[in-house]
N, C-alpha and C positions, 0 to 999 in steps of 0.2 A: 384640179377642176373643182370649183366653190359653187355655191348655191348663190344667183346673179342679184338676190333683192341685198344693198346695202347695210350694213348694221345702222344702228341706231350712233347719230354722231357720225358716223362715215368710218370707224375704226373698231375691230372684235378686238377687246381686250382680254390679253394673255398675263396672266399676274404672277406665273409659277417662274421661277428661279432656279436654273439648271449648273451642270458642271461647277466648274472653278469657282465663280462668284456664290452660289446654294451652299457649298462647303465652310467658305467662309463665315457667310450670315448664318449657319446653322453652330458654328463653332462660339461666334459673338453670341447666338441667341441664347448658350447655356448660364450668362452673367444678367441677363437683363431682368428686367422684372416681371412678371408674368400675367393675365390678365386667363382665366379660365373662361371658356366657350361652352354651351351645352345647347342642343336643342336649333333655337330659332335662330341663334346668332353664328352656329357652324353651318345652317342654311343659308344663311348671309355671306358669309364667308367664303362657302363655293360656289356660291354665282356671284360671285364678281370675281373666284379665279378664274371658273373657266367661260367668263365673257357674257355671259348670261344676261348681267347689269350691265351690258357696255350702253353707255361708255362709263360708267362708272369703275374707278381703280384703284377705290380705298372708299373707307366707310365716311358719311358728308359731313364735311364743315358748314359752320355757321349759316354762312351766304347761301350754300345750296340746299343747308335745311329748311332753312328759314322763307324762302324761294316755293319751293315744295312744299310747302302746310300751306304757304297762303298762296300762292300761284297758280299751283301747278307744274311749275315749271323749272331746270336749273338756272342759276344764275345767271349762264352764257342764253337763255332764253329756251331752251329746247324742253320739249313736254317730256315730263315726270313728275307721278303723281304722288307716291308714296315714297315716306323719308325712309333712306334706307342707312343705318348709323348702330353705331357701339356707345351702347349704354352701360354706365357700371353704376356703383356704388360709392357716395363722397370718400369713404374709406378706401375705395380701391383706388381712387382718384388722388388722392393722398400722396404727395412726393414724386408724382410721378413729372417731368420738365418737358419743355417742347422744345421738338427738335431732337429728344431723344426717341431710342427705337424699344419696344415692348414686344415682347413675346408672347401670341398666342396660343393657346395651347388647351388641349382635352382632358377631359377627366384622367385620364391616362395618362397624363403629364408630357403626352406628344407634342413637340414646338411642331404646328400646323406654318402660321405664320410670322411675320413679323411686319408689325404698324409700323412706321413711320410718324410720329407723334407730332401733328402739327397746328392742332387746337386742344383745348378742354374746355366745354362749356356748358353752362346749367342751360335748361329748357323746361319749355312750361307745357306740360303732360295734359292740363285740363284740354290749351287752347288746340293740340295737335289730336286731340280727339274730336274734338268740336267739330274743326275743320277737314280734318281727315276720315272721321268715322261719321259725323252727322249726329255725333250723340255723347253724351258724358257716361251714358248708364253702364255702367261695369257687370251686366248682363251679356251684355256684348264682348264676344271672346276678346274681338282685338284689343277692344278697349281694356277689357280687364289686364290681359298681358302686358299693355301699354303701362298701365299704371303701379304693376307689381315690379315694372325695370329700375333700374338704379337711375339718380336724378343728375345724372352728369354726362353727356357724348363725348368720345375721345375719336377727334377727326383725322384722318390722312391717310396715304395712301398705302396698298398694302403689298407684299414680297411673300406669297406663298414656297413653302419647300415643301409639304407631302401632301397628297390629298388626305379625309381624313379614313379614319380605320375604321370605324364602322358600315360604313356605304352597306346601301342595301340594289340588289337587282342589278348588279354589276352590268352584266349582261345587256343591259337596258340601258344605264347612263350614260348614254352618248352626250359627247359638249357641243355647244352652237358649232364649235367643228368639224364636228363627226357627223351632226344632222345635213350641214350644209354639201359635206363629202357625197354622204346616200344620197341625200336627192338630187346633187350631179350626177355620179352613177348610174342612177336610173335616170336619165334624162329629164327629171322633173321640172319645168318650168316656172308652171303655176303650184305654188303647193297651198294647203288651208290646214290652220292649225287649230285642234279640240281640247281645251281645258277639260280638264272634270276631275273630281272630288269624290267620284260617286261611281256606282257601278254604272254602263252602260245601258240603259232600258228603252222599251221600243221607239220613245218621243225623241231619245238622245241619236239614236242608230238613224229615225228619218234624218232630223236635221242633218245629222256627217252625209249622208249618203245624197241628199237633197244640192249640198256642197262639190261633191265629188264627182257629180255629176260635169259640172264646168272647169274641174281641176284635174292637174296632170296627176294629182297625190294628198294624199290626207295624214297630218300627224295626228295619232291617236295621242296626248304629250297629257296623262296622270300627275298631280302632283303629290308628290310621296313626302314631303319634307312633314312638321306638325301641323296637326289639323286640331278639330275638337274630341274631346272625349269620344260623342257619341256618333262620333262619323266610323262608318265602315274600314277596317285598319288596309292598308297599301297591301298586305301580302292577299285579302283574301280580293280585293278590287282588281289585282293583278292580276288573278286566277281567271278575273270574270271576262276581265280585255283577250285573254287568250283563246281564249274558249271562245267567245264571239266573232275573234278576226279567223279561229279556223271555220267556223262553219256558216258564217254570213257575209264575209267582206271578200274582194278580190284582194288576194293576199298580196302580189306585186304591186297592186297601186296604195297598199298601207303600211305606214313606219310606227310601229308601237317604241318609244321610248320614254325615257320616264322625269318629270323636271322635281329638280331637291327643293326645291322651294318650300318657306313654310307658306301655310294661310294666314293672310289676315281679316279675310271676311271682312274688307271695305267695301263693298257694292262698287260702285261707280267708279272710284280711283282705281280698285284693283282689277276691274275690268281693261282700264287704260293699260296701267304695267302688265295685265299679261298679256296683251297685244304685243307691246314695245318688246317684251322678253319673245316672243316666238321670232317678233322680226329680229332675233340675233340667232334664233335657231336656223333661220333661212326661209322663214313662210313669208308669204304673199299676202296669203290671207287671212283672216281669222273670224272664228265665229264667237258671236256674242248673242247668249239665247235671253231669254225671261230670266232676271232678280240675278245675272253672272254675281259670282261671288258672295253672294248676300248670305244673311242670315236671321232669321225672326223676322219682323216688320219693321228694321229700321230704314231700308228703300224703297219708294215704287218697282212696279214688277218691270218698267223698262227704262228705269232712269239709269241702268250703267250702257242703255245704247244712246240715249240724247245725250251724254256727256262728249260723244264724240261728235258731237257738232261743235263744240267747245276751240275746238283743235281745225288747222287746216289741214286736207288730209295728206299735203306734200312734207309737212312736218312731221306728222306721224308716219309713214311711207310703208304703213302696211293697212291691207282694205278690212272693215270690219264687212262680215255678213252676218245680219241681222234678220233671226229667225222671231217665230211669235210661238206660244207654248202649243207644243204639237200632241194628239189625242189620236185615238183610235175611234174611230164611229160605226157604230155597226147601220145607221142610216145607212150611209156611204156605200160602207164595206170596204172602208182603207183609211192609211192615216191620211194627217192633214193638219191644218191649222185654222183658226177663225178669218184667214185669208183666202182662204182656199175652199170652204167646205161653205154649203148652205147654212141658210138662218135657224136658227132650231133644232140642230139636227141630235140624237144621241150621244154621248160621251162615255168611254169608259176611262172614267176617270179616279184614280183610289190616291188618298191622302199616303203620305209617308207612311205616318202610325198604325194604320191600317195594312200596308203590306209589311211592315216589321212584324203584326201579331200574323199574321198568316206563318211568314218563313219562319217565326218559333213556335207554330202548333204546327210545323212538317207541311204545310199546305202550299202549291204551287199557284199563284195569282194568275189571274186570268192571260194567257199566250199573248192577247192583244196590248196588255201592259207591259211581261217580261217573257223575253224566250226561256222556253224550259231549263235550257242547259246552264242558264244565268242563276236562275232560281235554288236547282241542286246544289251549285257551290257555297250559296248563302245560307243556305239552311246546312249544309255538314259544318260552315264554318261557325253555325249560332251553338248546334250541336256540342260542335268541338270546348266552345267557351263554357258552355254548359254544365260538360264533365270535368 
């Protein structure tokens, strides 16, 4: 029994390679030539084994790159926004022929996969910034990463044989498989899916709960793949998700599971893919709050929700909910948002940098910003770096 919302493309692809034939390709892949993975590009790697990127089934050729910077779209027409592809080095790129098969593989010298080699192609790093990030400035994570890849993509499709070794929150990696199983299981119909980057604080918990209210179920779905330096690391944000679904959330209508993804912090494009990515989880729905994905002022604070007007919403085939930045008001005396709440009313509102110095002078921010028991973990864990 599967979770009833269609994958994206109408197909969850499975890229892993079993019995008889995994044997073999792992025997050939000891001669072949090897292409090293670390980081971004082993996050790539396993979301598109285990379906994540469906329908994508290897990393993109020309056409559907090329499609995607300026589109939006793949070739066959269907929305996708961000290219997702193997970049190397002219050097690595060196001798390698098409048509032949490469071996990918980990610092550990693990064959993870094997390509299928059926393009090589140079691409232009400025114009896929331009177009993809809004921006050239190498201040901007993505972009900087974009620009520090090798200048060559190696296209085609890919034959996973192991997952890889490092995995973290085991426990938690459920694949677009596993999510769609639970929330059969539980009878879930309607499910709404929650990105975040971030610990969960009181603005984040109304919107979910604001959601869940009209939903059979809510995926708490973290993404744990690389982020920026100075983002809060997956193990202590993990802490923070646990601690809040035991003592605030109705724990059967919640799935905490964890997506490998890395960030790109595209604002608006990557607002779209992790929509299209939850709809391969099994959501319904998804929420899109103030500046998704962003970073710095390179987007308006709601241009990753006008992007989906871009799209019809039968082609994207999962509903965005579109929240407005939520506050606590002690006018009020409850949260809310500038939809909801009167003209004028109080905010307690604190900058980022401002509860970073609290939680490393030991001090607990105001209840109506963070729950307590959120705030303790942040602070043993600033602590922890400390010493």
């Amino acid at each position: 029994m599967q979770s009833e919302i269609a994958p994206h493309g109408g197909k969850l692809i499975n890229a892993f390679v079993t019995g008889d034939a995994a044997e073999a390709l792992r025997e050939r892949a000891h001669s072949m030539t090897k292409i090293h993975l670390a980081d971004r590009r082993l996050s790539d790697l396993e979301m598109i084994g285990c379906g994540a990127f469906s329908p994508l089934d290897g990393f993109m050729k020309r056409a559907d790159y090329d499609n995607v910077v300026v589109n939006k779209r793949l070739q066959n027409g269907l929305p996708w926004t961000i290219p997702v592809t193997l970049a190397v080095t002219s050097d690595e790129a060196e001798g390698l022929e098409i048509d032949s098969e490469v071996a990918l593989v980990d610092k550990f010298e693990n064959i993870l996969a094997v390509l299928q080699l059926e393009e090589i192609y140079k691409y232009d790093r400025e114009r896929e910034a331009r177009l993809v990030y809004r921006t050239t400035d190498e201040a901007h994570p993505g972009v900087r990463n974009l620009m520090r890849r090798g200048d060559v993509h190696l296209g085609g499709k890919i034959q996973v044989l192991q997952e890889r070794v490092d995995q973290t929150f085991k426990e938690y990696r459920l694949t677009p498989e596993g999510t769609r199983r639970a929330f059969a299981t539980r009878g879930w119909k309607k499910i709404v899916g929650f990105q975040t980057r971030n610990p969960i604080h009181r603005a984040h918990e109304y919107i979910t709960k604001c959601a869940l209210e009209t939903m059979d179920g809510l995926l708490i779905h973290p993404l744990v793949g690389a982020t920026k330096d100075d983002d809060i690391p997956a193990e202590t944000r993990m802490e923070c998700y646990r601690v809040l679904i035991d003592n605030y959330y109705p724990k059967d209508r919640v799935l905490l599971s964890v997506l490998p993804a890395a960030m790109r912090y595209a604002g608006p494009r990557e607002a779209i893919l992790h929509a299209i990515v939850r709809k391969n989880y099994g959501c319904t729905h998804f929420i899109v709050g103030r500046d998704h994905a962003g970073v710095g002022n390179y987007y308006g604070t709601f241009d990753a929700q006008y992007i989906f007007d871009e799209f019809e919403p039968q082609e994207l085939g999962i509903t965005p909910m579109m929240f407005d930045h939520a506050y606590y008001s002690p006018t009020v005396g409850a949260m809310g948002t500038d939809k909801t709440m009167p003209e004028g009313v109080e905010k307690i509102a604190l900058s980022g940098t401002k509860v970073r110095q609290m939680l490393m002078d030991g001090q607990i921010p105001p209840v109506e910003f963070t729950r307590p028991e959120i705030a303790e973990v942040l602070i043993a864990a600033m602590r922890a770096k400390q010493n």
